[in-house]
C-alpha positions in Angstrom: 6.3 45.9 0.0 3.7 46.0 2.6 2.6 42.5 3.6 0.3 41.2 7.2 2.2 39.3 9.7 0.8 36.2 8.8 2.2 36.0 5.3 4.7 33.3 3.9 6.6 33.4 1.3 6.5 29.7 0.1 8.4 28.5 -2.6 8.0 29.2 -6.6 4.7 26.8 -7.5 4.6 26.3 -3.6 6.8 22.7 -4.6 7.5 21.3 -1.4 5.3 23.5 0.5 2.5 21.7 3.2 -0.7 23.1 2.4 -2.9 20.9 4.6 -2.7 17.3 5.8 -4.1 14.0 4.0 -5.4 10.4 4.7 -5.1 9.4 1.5 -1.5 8.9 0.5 1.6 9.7 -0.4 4.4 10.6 -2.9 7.8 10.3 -1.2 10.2 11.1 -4.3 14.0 10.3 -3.1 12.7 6.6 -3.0 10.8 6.0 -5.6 7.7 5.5 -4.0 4.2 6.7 -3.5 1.0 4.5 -1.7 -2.7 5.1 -1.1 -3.3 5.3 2.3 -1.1 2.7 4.3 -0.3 0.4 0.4 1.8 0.6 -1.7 0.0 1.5 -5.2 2.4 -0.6 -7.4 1.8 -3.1 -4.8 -2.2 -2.9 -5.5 -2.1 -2.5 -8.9 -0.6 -5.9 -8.8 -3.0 -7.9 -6.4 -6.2 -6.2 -6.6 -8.7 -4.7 -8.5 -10.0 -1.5 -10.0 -12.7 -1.6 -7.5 -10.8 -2.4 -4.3 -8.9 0.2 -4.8 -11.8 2.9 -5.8 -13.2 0.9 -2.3 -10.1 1.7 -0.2 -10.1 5.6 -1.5 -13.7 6.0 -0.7 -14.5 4.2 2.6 -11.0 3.7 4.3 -10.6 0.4 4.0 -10.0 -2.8 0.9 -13.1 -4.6 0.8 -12.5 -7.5 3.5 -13.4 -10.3 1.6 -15.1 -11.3 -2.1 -18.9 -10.6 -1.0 -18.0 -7.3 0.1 -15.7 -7.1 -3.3 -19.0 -8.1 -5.3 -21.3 -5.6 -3.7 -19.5 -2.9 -4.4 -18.3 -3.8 -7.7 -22.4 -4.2 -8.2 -22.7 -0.7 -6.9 -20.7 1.4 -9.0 -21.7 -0.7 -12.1 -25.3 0.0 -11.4 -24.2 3.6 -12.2 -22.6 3.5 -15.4 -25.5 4.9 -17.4 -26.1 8.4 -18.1 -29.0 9.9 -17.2 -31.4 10.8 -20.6 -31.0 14.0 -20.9 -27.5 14.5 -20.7 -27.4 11.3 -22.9 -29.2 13.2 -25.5 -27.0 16.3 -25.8 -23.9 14.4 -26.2 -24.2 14.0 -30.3 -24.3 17.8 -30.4 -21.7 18.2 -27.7 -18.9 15.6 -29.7 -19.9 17.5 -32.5 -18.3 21.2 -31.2 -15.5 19.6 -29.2 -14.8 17.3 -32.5 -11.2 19.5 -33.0 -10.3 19.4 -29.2 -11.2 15.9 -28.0 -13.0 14.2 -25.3 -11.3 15.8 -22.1 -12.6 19.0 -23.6 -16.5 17.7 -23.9 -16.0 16.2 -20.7 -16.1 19.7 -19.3 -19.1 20.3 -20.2 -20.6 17.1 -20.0 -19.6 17.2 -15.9 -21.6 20.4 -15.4 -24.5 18.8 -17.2 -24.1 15.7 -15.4 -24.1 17.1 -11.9 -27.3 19.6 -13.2 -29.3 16.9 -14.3 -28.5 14.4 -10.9 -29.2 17.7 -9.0 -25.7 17.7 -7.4 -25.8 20.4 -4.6 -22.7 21.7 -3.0 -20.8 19.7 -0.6 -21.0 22.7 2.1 -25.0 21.9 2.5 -25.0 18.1 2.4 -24.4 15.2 5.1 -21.4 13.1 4.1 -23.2 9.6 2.9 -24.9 12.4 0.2 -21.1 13.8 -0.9 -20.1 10.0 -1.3 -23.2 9.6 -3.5 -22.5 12.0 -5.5 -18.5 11.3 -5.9 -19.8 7.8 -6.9 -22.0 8.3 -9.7 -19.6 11.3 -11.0 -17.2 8.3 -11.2 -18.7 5.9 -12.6 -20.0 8.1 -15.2 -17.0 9.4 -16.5 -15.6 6.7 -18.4 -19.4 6.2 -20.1 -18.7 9.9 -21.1 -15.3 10.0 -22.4 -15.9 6.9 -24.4 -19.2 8.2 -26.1 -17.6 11.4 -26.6 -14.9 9.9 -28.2 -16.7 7.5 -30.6 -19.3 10.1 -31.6 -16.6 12.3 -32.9 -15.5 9.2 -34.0 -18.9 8.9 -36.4 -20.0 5.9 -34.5 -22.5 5.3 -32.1 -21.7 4.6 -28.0 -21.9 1.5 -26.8 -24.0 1.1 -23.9 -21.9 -0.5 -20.7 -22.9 -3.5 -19.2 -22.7 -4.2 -15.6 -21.6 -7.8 -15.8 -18.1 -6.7 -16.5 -15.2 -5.4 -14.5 -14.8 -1.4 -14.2 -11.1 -1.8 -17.0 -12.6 -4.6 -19.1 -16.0 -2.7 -19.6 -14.0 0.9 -20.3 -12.5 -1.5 -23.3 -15.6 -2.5 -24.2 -17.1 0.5 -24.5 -14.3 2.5 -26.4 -14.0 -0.7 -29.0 -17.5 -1.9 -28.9 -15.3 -5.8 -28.4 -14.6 -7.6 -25.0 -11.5 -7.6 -24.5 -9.1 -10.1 -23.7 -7.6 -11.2 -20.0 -4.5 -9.7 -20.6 -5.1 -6.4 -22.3 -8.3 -5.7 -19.5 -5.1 -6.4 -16.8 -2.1 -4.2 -18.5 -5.1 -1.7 -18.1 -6.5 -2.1 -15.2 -2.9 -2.2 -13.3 -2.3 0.8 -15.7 -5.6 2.6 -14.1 -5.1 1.7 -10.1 -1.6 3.1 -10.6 -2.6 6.3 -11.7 -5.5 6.9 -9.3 -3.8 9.0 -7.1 -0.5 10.8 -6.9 -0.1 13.2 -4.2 -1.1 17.0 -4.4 -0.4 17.4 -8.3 -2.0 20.3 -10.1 -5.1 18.4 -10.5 -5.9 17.3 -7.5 -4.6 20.3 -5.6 -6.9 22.4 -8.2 -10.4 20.2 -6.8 -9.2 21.1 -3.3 -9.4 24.2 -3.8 -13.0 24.4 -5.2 -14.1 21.8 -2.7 -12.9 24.2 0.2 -15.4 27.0 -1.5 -18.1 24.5 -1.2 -18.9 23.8 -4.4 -20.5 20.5 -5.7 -18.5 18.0 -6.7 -19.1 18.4 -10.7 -17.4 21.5 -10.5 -14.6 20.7 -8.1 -14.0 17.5 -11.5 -14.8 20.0 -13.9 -11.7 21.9 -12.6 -9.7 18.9 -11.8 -10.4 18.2 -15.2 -9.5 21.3 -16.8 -5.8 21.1 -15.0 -5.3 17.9 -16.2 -5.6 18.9 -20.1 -1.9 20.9 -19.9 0.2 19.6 -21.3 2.9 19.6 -18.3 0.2 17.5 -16.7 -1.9 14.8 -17.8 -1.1 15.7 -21.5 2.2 13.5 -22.3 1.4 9.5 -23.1 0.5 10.3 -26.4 3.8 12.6 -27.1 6.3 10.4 -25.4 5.0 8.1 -27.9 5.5 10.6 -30.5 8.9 11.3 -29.9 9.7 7.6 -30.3 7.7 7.7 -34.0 10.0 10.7 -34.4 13.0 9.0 -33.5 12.4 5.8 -36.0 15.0 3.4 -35.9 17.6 2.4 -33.6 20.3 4.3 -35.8 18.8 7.5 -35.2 18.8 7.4 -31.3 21.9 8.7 -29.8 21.7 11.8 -33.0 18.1 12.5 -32.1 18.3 12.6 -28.6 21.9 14.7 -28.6 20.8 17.2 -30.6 17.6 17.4 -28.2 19.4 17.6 -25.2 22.2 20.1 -26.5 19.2 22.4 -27.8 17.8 22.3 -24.3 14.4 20.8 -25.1 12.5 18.4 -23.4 12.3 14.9 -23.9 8.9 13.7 -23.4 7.8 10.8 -20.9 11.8 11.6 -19.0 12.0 13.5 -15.6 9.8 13.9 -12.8 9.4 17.5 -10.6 8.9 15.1 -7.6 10.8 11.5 -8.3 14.9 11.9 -7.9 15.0 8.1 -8.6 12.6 5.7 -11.4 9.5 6.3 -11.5 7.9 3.2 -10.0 4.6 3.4 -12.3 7.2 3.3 -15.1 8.8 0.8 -13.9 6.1 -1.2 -13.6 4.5 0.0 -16.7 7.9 -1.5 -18.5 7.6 -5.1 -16.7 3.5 -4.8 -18.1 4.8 -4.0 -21.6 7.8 -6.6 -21.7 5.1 -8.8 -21.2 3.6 -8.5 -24.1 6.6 -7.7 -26.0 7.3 -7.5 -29.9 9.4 -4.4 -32.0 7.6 -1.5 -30.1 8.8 -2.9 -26.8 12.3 -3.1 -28.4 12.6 0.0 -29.4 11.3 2.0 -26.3 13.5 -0.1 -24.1 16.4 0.7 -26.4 15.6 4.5 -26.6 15.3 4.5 -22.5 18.3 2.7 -22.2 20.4 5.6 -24.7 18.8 8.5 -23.0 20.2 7.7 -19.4 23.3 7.0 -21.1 23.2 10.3 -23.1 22.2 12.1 -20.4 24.8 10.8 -17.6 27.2 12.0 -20.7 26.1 15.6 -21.1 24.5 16.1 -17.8 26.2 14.4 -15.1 24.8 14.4 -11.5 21.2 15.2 -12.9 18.8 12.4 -12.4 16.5 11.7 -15.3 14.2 8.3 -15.7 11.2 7.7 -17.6 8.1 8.6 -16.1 4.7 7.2 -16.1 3.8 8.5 -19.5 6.9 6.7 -21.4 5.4 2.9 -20.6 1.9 4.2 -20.5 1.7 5.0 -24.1 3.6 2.5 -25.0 1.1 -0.4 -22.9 -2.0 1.7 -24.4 -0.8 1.3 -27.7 -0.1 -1.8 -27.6 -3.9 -2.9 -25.6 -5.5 -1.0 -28.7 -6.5 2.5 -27.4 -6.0 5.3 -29.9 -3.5 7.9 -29.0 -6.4 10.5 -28.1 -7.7 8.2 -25.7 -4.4 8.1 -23.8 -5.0 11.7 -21.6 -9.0 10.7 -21.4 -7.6 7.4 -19.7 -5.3 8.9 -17.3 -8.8 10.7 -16.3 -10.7 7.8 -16.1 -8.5 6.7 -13.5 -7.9 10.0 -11.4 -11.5 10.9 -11.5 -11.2 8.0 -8.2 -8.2 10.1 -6.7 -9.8 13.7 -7.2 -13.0 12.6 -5.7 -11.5 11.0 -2.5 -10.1 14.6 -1.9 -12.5 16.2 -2.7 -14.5 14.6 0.5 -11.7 14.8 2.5 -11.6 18.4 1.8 -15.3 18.8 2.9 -14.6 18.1 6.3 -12.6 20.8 6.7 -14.7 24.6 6.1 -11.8 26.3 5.8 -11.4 27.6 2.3 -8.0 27.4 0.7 -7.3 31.0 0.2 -3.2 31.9 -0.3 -1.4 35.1 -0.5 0.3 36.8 -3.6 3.2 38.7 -3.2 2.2 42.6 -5.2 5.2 43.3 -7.6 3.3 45.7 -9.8 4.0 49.7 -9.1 3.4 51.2 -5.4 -0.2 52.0 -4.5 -2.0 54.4 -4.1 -1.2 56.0 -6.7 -3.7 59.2 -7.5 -6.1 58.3 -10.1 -5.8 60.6 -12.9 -8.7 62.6 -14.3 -9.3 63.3 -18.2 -9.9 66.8 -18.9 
């Protein structure tokens, strides 16, 4: 194997490994406990807003008091609508990604979206211009995913309005109803907690485009196109899945054995960074006990059998819920149908990918690893037909 002095081997899907450092937060896994910048997320999701948060990701700091709240809340609203041309292609655009959904229109909506503002790459802009452009990419993508999903749907988008708060008016516009105190809360809380999570395959994947330079539709249109596997973003609808498949309270403990003695997975358990609960599940169970009811029931009752099952037949290994087990189970429950339940996760990271992706612009170093050759030893000489 011939390699230059300055490669390292890091580890298998470089887990662990430092690839650069980061203002923005934090995922520290043996405790249970991950913040954006110097907060607690769980902590935010339960005292602030969608937009103080967005606020704090973007400029550093939570707004320092309600008028500074109000302008900015007035600032990204203002940028909910789509620009008219990529308004106009999004009938045709539902239409082709009808059998794969709105996360796969989004795509292609981004590039649009970023061709028709006239996004340039971050490499040639100041940084007030990259923030301008992160901000209306934002604020857009909930406008798109919604009108994607309801023109599939056969029914016409509903236009946001600026009068209501960023959770309450992502409701609104998937339903075409305002929706109540409660539901606009479980998801807002649901949204600021998934804004950010350390350098997942997502985020790391709009790093890596922001390091080329690139504008900042394609570094989401990448982010974006991580986020659709299934080992990623793709679990809140089949965690709740595997609780329709499970029934009824008498079929837990066979279900689950026969699961865990086959070796499969059991979706919305285990974490490849938490060895201790999931503290968005966690508070994702305290959000859906609140509104409780059979569905609660159950999914407290088929949490409470795994760890029991699993403590059985695998002792030592250390297996909560995740994020996605709650999620789809508070989703469900605030009306959102089960394709919505990946587009939502996006909603909210679309905040967390674009705060990296301006960090990473500061830095013109472009994010360019090593692979370790395995294949047959070169040169070989090239063979010549007669």
């Amino acid at each position: 194997m011939n390699t230059t002095d300055s490669t390292i081997r890091g580890p298998r899907g470089l887990a662990g490994f430092v690839v650069t450092e980061t203002e923005l937060g934090d995922v520290r896994g043996s405790e249970g406990f991950y913040h954006y910048r110097q907060y607690s997320a769980v902590e935010l999701a339960a005292a602030r807003t969608f937009e103080d948060v967005w606020h704090l990701m973007f400029r550093g700091a939570l707004p320092a008091d309600l008028a500074e709240r109000a302008a900015f809340t007035a600032e990204t609203a203002a940028l909910r609508r789509l620009p008219e041309g990529v308004r106009a292609v999004l009938p045709d655009l539902a239409r082709a990604t009808r059998l794969s959904g709105p996360l796969a229109g989004l795509r292609t909506a981004l590039s649009l979206l970023g061709a028709s503002a006239g996004f340039r790459p971050v490499y040639d802009l100041t940084a007030d211009r990259r923030a301008a452009d992160a901000l209306a990419a934002c604020a857009a993508v909930p406008t798109l995913l919604t009108a994607l999903h309801r023109l599939g749907q056969g029914l016409e988008p509903v236009e946001p309005r600026e009068d209501l708060p960023h959770a309450a008016n992502y409701l609104y516009m998937l339903t075409g109803e305002e929706p109540d105190h409660l539901r606009a809360r479980a998801v807002e809380r649901y949204l600021i907690s998934t804004v950010d999570h350390g350098f997942n395959a997502s985020t790391f994947t709009a790093r890596v485009i922001a390091s080329t330079g690139a504008d900042v539709a394609a570094c989401l249109t990448g982010a974006v196109g991580a986020l659709s596997g299934p080992l990623h973003g793709g679990a809140p609808s089949r965690a709740l899945d595997t609780l329709d498949a499970i029934g009824t309270v008498d079929r837990i403990g066979p279900w689950i054995r026969e699961r865990v003695l086959a070796g499969d997975r059991i979706m919305g358990f285990g974490h490849p960074v938490y060895r201790t609960e999931d503290p968005r599940s966690r508070m994702l169970r305290e959000i859906a006990l609140g509104f409780g009811g059979p569905l609660v029931d159950f999914a407290v009752e088929v949490e409470r059998q795994v760890e029991e099952i699993l403590a059985e037949l695998k002792p030592g290994r250390e297996l909560h819920t995740n994020v996605e087990f709650y999620a789809g189970v508070v989703m469900e429950l605030c009306g959102l149908p089960r394709e919505m339940f990946t587009p939502t996760f996006c909603a909210a990271r679309v905040v967390g990918w674009s705060a990296n992706i301006l960090e990473q612009a500061t830095d013109s170093k472009i994010i360019r690893p090593a692979a370790r050759y395995t294949g047959p030893t070169a040169p070989h000489p090239v063979p010549l037909l007669d």
